[in-house]
C-alpha positions in Angstrom: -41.6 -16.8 -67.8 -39.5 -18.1 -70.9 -36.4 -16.1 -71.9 -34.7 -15.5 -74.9 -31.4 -13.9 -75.1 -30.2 -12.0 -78.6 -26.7 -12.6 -79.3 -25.6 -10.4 -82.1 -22.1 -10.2 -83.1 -20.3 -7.0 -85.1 -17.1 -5.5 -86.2 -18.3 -1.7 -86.0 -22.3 -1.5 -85.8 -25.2 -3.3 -86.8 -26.9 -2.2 -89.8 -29.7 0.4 -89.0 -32.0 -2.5 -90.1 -31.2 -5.1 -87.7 -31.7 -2.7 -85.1 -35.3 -1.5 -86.3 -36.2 -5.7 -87.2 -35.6 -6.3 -83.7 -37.5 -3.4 -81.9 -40.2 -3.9 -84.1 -40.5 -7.9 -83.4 -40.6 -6.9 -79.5 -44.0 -6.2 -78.8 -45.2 -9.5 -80.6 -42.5 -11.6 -78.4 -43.4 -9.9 -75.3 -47.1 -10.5 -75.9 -45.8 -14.1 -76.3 -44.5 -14.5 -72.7 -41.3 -13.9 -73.3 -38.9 -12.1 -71.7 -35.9 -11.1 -73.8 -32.3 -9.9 -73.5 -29.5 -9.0 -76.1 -25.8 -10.0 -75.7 -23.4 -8.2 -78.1 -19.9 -9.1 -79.3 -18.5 -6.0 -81.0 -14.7 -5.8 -82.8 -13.6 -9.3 -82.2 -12.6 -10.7 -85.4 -13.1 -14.2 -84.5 -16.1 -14.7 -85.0 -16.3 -17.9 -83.4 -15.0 -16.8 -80.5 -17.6 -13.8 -80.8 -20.3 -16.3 -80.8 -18.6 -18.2 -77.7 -18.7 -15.6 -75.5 -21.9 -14.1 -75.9 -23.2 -17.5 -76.0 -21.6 -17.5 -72.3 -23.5 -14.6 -71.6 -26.8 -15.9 -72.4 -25.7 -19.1 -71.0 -25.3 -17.0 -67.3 -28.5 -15.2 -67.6 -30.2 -18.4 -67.8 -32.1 -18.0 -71.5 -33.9 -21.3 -72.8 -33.7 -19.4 -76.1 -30.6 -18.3 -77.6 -31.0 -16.8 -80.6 -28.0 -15.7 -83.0 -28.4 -12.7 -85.3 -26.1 -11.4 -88.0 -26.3 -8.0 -87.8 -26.8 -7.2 -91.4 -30.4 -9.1 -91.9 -33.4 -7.2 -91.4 -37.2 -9.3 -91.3 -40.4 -9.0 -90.7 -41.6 -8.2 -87.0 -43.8 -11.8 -87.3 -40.7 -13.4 -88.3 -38.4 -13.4 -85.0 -41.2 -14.5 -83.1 -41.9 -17.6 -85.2 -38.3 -18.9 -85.1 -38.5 -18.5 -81.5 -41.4 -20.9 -81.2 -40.7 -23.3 -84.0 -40.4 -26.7 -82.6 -36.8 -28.0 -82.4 -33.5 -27.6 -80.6 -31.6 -26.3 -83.4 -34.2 -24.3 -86.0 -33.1 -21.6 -88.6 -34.3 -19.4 -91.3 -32.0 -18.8 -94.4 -31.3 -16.0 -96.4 -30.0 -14.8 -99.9 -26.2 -14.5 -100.8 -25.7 -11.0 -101.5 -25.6 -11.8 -105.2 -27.5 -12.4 -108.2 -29.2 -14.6 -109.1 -31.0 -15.4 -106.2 -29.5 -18.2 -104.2 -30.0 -19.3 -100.8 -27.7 -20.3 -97.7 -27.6 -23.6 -96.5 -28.8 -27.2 -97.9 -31.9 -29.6 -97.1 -32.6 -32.8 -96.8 -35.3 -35.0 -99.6 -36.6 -38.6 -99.6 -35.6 -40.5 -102.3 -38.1 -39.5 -104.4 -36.5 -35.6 -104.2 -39.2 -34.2 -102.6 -37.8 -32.3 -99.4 -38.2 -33.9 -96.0 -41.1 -31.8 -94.1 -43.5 -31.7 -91.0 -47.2 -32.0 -91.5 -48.0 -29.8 -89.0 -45.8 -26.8 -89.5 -44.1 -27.5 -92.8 -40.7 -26.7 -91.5 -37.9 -28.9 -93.4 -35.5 -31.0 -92.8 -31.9 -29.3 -93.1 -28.2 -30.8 -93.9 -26.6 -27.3 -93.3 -27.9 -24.1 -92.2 -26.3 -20.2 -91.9 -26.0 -18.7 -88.6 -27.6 -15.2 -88.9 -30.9 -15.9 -88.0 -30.7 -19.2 -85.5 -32.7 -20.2 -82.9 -30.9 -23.0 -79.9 -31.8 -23.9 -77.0 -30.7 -24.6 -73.6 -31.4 -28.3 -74.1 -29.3 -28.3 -77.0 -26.4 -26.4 -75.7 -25.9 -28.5 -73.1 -25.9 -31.6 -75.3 -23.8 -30.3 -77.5 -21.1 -30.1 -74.4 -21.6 -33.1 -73.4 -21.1 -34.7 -76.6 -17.9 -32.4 -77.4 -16.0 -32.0 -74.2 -13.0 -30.9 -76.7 -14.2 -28.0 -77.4 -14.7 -26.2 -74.1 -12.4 -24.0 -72.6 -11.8 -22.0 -69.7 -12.8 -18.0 -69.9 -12.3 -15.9 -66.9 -13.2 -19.0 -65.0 -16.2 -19.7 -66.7 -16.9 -23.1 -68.6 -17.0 -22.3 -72.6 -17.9 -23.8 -75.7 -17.0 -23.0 -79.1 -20.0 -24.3 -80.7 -19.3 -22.6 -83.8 -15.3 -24.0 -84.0 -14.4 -23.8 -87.7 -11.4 -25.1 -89.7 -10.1 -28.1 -91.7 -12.4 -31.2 -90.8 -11.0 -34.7 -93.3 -9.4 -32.5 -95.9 -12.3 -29.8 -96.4 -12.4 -26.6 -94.7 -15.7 -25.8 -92.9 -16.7 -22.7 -91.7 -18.6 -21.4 -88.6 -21.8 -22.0 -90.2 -21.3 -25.5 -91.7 -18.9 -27.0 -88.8 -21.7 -26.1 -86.0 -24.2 -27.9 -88.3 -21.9 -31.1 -89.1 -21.3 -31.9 -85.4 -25.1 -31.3 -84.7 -25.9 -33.3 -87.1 -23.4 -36.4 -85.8 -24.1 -36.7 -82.4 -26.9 -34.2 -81.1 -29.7 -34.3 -83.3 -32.2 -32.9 -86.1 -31.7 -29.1 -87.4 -35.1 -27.9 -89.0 -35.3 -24.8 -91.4 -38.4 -22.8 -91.6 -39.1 -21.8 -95.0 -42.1 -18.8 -95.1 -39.7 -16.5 -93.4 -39.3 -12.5 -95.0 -35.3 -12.7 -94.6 -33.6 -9.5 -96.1 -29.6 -9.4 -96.7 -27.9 -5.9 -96.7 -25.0 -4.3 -98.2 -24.8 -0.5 -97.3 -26.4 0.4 -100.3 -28.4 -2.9 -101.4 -31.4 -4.9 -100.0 -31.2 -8.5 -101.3 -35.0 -9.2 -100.1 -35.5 -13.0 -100.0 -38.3 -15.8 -98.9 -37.0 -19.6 -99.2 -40.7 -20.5 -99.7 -41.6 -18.9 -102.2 -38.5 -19.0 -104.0 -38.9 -22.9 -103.7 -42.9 -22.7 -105.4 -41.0 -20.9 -108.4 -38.6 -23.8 -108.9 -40.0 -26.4 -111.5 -42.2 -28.8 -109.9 -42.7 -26.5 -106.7 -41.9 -28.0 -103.9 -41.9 -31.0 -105.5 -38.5 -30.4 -107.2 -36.4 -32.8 -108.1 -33.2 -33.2 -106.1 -31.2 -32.3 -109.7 -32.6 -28.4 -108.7 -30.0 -26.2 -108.1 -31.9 -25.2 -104.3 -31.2 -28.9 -103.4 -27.7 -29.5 -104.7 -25.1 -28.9 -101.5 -22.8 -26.6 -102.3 -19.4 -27.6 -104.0 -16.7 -28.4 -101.1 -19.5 -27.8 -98.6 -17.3 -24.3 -97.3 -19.1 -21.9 -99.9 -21.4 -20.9 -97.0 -19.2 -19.5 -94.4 -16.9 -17.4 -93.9 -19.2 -14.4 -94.4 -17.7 -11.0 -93.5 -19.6 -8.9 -90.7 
């Protein structure tokens, strides 16, 4: 049987949401074949060390599907299951800044002629840079990323580690957990993928930023045919104003 192992990092609690997304997206995954698991990381405030060591965890339970979840999104129950089963060793959903107007995390890729860079049979795209909340790696990719960054393993309580999500200043920019994990992905490990047609919602503790990349791309001029002079397809200024996010 497949596993996938949860790995949801917090300061205090998840919001009520998160918790409710992921009992509800159970009985769909389980009908799927898998079996699941959740490691937790709660009051570290480093959050790439938070991600490290339940990564660890899932790592020693021997998941093929690690899945990381920021614990203040909330999605539909379908949702979970088809990030899970995407094709790909690195896939992602994305999800609104807690702001208006609506803006998205992350940045894809487009041919030359703008249009973005997508599958035929899926439709999932082509990504530069993706946010971590909702993040599907697997085994395979794990272990390649090791092997291609043997600097950034440590030792924990005699256990091999990786900070997959190190952050900090990379050629005179500073990258966050988000962005730095993608970069190095990106270099030397492979292709990250974004699925688009996912129901992501954002919370505050008294907002719900509700949010669905798809069809915020069909509103854009020209659809999905946008031109790469559309504000979805510009990367962000000094490629850090995705990360950082506060738990």
């Amino acid at each position: 049987m497949k596993k996938v192992i949860f790995c949801l990092p917090t300061i205090t609690k998840p919001y009520r949401q998160c918790l409710d997304a992921i009992k509800a997206s159970l009985p769909l995954i389980e009908a799927a074949g898998w079996e699941h698991g959740l490691a937790s990381s709660i009051g570290c405030p480093y959050i790439s060390r938070a991600r490290a060591t339940m990564l660890r965890k899932a790592q020693d339970a021997h998941a093929d599907v690690i899945v990381f979840i920021d614990h203040d999104l909330s999605w539909k129950p379908r949702d979970l299951l088809t990030l899970i089963e995407t094709p790909g060793d690195v896939v992602a959903g994305t999800y609104r800044f807690k702001q208006e107007p609506e803006e998205y995390m992350g940045s894809v890729l487009t041919g030359p002629n703008g249009i973005p860079l997508t599958r035929d049979d899926d439709g999932a795209i082509l990504a530069h840079c993706v946010p971590a909340g909702f993040l599907k790696v697997t085994r395979e990719a794990v272990n390649r990323f090791m092997y291609h960054y043997p600097e950034l393993q440590y030792i924990e309580e005699g256990t091999l580690t990786v900070d997959l999500f190190n952050h900090g200043v990379h050629k005179g920019v500073w990258w966050g957990e988000d962005y730095a994990f993608s970069r190095n992905w990106n270099e030397k490990c492979g292709q990250i993928w974004l699925v688009p047609d996912l129901d992501l919602t954002h919370h505050t503790a008294d907002e719900a930023y509700v949010g669905n990349f798809h069809e915020y791309l069909l509103r854009q001029p020209g659809g999905m045919n946008a031109s790469p002079d559309a504000p979805v397809f510009k990367r962000p200024k000094g490629i850090d104003s995705l990360v950082c996010k506060p738990l």
